[in-house]
C-alpha positions in Angstrom: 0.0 0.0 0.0 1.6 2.9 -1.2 1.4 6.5 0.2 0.4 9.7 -2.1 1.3 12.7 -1.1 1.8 16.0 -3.4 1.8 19.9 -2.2 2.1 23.3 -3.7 3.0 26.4 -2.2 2.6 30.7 -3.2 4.6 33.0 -1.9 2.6 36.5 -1.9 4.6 39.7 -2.0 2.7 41.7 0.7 4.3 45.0 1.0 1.3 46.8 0.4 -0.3 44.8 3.3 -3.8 43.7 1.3 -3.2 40.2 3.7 -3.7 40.6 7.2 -0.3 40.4 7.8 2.4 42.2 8.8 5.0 40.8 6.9 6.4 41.8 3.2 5.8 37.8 2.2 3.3 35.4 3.0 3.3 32.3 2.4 0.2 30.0 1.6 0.5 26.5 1.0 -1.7 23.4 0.1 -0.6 19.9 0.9 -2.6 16.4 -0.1 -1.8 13.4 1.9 -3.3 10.1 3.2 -6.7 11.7 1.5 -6.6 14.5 3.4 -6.1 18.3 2.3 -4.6 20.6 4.7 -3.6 24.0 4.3 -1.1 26.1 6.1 -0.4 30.1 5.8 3.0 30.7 7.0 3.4 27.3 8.4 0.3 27.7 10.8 -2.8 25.1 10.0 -5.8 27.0 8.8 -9.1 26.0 7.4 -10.5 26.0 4.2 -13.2 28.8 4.8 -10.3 30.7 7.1 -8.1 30.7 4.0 -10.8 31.5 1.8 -11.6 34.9 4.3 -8.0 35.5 4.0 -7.7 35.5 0.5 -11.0 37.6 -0.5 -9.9 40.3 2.0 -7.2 41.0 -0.6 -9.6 40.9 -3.4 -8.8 37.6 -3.9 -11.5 34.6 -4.6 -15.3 34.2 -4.8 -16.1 37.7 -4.5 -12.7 39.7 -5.1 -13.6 42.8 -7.4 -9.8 42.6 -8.8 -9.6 39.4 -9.3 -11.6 36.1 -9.4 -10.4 32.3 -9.1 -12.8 30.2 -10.8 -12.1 26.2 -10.2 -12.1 24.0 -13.2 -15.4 22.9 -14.5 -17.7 25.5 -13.2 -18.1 27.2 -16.5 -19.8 24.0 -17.9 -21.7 22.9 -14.8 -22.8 26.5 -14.9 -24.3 25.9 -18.1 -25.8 22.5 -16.9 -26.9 23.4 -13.6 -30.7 23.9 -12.5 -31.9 27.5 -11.3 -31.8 26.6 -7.3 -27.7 26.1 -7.9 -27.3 28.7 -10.4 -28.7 31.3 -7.6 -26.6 29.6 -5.0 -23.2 30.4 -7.4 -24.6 33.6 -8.4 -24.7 34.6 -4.5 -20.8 32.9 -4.2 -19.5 35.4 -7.3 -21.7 38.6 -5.9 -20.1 38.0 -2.7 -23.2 37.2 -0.5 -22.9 33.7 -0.1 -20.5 33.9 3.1 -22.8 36.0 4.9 -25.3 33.4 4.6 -22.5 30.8 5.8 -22.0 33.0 8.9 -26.2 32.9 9.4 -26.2 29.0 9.0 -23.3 28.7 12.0 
Protein backbone atom coordinates (compact mmCIF):
# COMPACT_ATOMS: atom_id res chain seq x y z
CA UNK A 1 0.00 0.00 0.00
CA UNK A 2 1.63 2.93 -1.25
CA UNK A 3 1.40 6.49 0.16
CA UNK A 4 0.44 9.74 -2.14
CA UNK A 5 1.28 12.67 -1.09
CA UNK A 6 1.79 16.01 -3.38
CA UNK A 7 1.82 19.88 -2.19
CA UNK A 8 2.13 23.28 -3.69
CA UNK A 9 3.04 26.43 -2.22
CA UNK A 10 2.63 30.69 -3.24
CA UNK A 11 4.61 33.04 -1.92
CA UNK A 12 2.64 36.54 -1.93
CA UNK A 13 4.58 39.72 -2.02
CA UNK A 14 2.66 41.66 0.71
CA UNK A 15 4.31 45.03 0.96
CA UNK A 16 1.30 46.83 0.36
CA UNK A 17 -0.32 44.79 3.31
CA UNK A 18 -3.78 43.68 1.29
CA UNK A 19 -3.25 40.16 3.67
CA UNK A 20 -3.65 40.59 7.22
CA UNK A 21 -0.29 40.35 7.76
CA UNK A 22 2.39 42.24 8.81
CA UNK A 23 4.95 40.81 6.85
CA UNK A 24 6.45 41.75 3.23
CA UNK A 25 5.76 37.80 2.23
CA UNK A 26 3.32 35.43 3.02
CA UNK A 27 3.30 32.26 2.42
CA UNK A 28 0.24 29.98 1.58
CA UNK A 29 0.51 26.50 1.04
CA UNK A 30 -1.69 23.42 0.11
CA UNK A 31 -0.63 19.93 0.88
CA UNK A 32 -2.64 16.38 -0.13
CA UNK A 33 -1.78 13.42 1.92
CA UNK A 34 -3.25 10.10 3.20
CA UNK A 35 -6.66 11.65 1.48
CA UNK A 36 -6.64 14.46 3.44
CA UNK A 37 -6.11 18.34 2.35
CA UNK A 38 -4.56 20.61 4.68
CA UNK A 39 -3.55 24.01 4.29
CA UNK A 40 -1.10 26.10 6.11
CA UNK A 41 -0.43 30.10 5.80
CA UNK A 42 3.04 30.66 7.03
CA UNK A 43 3.45 27.32 8.35
CA UNK A 44 0.34 27.69 10.80
CA UNK A 45 -2.79 25.13 9.99
CA UNK A 46 -5.80 27.04 8.83
CA UNK A 47 -9.10 25.99 7.44
CA UNK A 48 -10.53 26.05 4.25
CA UNK A 49 -13.16 28.84 4.84
CA UNK A 50 -10.30 30.66 7.13
CA UNK A 51 -8.08 30.66 4.02
CA UNK A 52 -10.83 31.55 1.80
CA UNK A 53 -11.64 34.91 4.27
CA UNK A 54 -7.99 35.55 3.95
CA UNK A 55 -7.66 35.53 0.46
CA UNK A 56 -11.04 37.60 -0.49
CA UNK A 57 -9.85 40.30 2.00
CA UNK A 58 -7.19 41.02 -0.57
CA UNK A 59 -9.63 40.90 -3.37
CA UNK A 60 -8.84 37.64 -3.89
CA UNK A 61 -11.52 34.64 -4.55
CA UNK A 62 -15.33 34.19 -4.81
CA UNK A 63 -16.10 37.68 -4.48
CA UNK A 64 -12.69 39.71 -5.09
CA UNK A 65 -13.61 42.78 -7.45
CA UNK A 66 -9.81 42.60 -8.81
CA UNK A 67 -9.61 39.40 -9.34
CA UNK A 68 -11.58 36.08 -9.43
CA UNK A 69 -10.43 32.26 -9.14
CA UNK A 70 -12.77 30.19 -10.76
CA UNK A 71 -12.11 26.15 -10.19
CA UNK A 72 -12.14 23.98 -13.17
CA UNK A 73 -15.42 22.91 -14.50
CA UNK A 74 -17.72 25.50 -13.19
CA UNK A 75 -18.14 27.16 -16.49
CA UNK A 76 -19.79 24.04 -17.86
CA UNK A 77 -21.75 22.95 -14.83
CA UNK A 78 -22.76 26.54 -14.89
CA UNK A 79 -24.27 25.87 -18.12
CA UNK A 80 -25.79 22.54 -16.87
CA UNK A 81 -26.90 23.44 -13.64
CA UNK A 82 -30.74 23.87 -12.47
CA UNK A 83 -31.93 27.47 -11.26
CA UNK A 84 -31.82 26.57 -7.32
CA UNK A 85 -27.70 26.14 -7.93
CA UNK A 86 -27.29 28.69 -10.35
CA UNK A 87 -28.74 31.27 -7.60
CA UNK A 88 -26.60 29.63 -4.98
CA UNK A 89 -23.25 30.45 -7.45
CA UNK A 90 -24.55 33.59 -8.40
CA UNK A 91 -24.68 34.56 -4.54
CA UNK A 92 -20.80 32.94 -4.25
CA UNK A 93 -19.55 35.37 -7.34
CA UNK A 94 -21.70 38.58 -5.85
CA UNK A 95 -20.05 37.96 -2.68
CA UNK A 96 -23.19 37.23 -0.50
CA UNK A 97 -22.92 33.75 -0.14
CA UNK A 98 -20.46 33.90 3.09
CA UNK A 99 -22.80 36.05 4.85
CA UNK A 100 -25.34 33.38 4.59
CA UNK A 101 -22.49 30.81 5.76
CA UNK A 102 -22.04 32.97 8.89
CA UNK A 103 -26.17 32.88 9.43
CA UNK A 104 -26.25 29.04 9.00
CA UNK A 105 -23.29 28.68 12.03
Amino acid sequence: NQSQSAFVEVVFDNTDRKLPYQKDEVSIRRQFANKKDEWLVDGKHVTKRELDEILESAGFGRSGAQSSIVRQGRIAEFALMGDAKRLDLLKEVAGTRQYDDKRRE
